[in-house]
N, C-alpha and C positions, 0 to 999 in steps of 0.2 A: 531288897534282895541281898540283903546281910550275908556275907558271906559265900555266897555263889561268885561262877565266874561272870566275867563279863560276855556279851554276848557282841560278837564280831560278826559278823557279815560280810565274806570276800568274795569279790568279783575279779574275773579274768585267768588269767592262765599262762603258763611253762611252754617253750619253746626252746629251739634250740639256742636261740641267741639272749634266753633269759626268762627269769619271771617276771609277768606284767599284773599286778594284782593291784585294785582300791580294796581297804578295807575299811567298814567303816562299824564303829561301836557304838550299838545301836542302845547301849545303856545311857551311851555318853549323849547320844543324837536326841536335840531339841525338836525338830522337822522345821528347824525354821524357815531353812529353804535359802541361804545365803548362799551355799555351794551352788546351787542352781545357777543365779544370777553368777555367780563369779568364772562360773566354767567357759570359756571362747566358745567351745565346743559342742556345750549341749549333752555331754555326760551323764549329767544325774537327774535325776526327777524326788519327787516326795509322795510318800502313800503311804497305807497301812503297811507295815513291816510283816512281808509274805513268809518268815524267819518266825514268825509268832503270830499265827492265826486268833492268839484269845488277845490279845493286844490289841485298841484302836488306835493310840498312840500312832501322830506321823513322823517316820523317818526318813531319809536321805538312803537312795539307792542308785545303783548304777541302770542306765534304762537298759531293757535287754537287747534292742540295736547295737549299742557298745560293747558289751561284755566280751566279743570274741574277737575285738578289734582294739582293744585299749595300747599297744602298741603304738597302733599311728594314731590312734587318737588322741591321746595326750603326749605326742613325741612334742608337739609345739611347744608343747609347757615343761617339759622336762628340765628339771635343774641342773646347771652346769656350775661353772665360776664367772659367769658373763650375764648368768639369769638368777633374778631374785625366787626362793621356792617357789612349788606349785599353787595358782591362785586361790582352788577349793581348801589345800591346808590353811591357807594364810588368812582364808575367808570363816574359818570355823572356829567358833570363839570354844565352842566348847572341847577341841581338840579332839574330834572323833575320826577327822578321816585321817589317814596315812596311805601309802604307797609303799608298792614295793621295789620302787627304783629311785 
């Protein structure tokens, strides 16, 4: 994909008290599935990338239980100066997911 962008995948959503978004780049996404095991939470899942239907390619997605809730769902893991990053960034080697908080 020379030359094109990459292709991001966000999940979550703008409130009043902030945006709560994972994104996660689904060029960069192995589907190895680490973010899976590393979430407390139960967050993500892996499957075909519903973002690109001619794709079989597995990536890392937020399940759709979470996506309107990612506020309190990942509020445990939220980094402060007391907590080491999120454990899904810190678990992904290939540096695909981020956050937007």
């Amino acid at each position: 994909m020379s030359g094109s962008q990459a292709m991001i995948a966000n999940y979550g959503y703008k409130d009043g008290s902030g945006d709560f978004f994972i994104a996660i780049d689904t060029d960069k996404c192995d589907g190895c599935g680490d973010c899976v095991s590393a979430c407390p939470n139960g967050v993500f899942v892996v499957g075909e990338d519903p973002n690109d239907p001619l794709s079989e390619d597995q990536v890392a997605m937020v399940g759709e239980e979470h996506r309107k809730k990612l506020k309190y769902t990942c509020a445990p893991c939220k980094p402060d100066r007391n907590r080491p990053p999120l454990p899904c960034v810190q678990s992904c080697t290939p540096a695909a997911i981020s956050h937007s908080w």
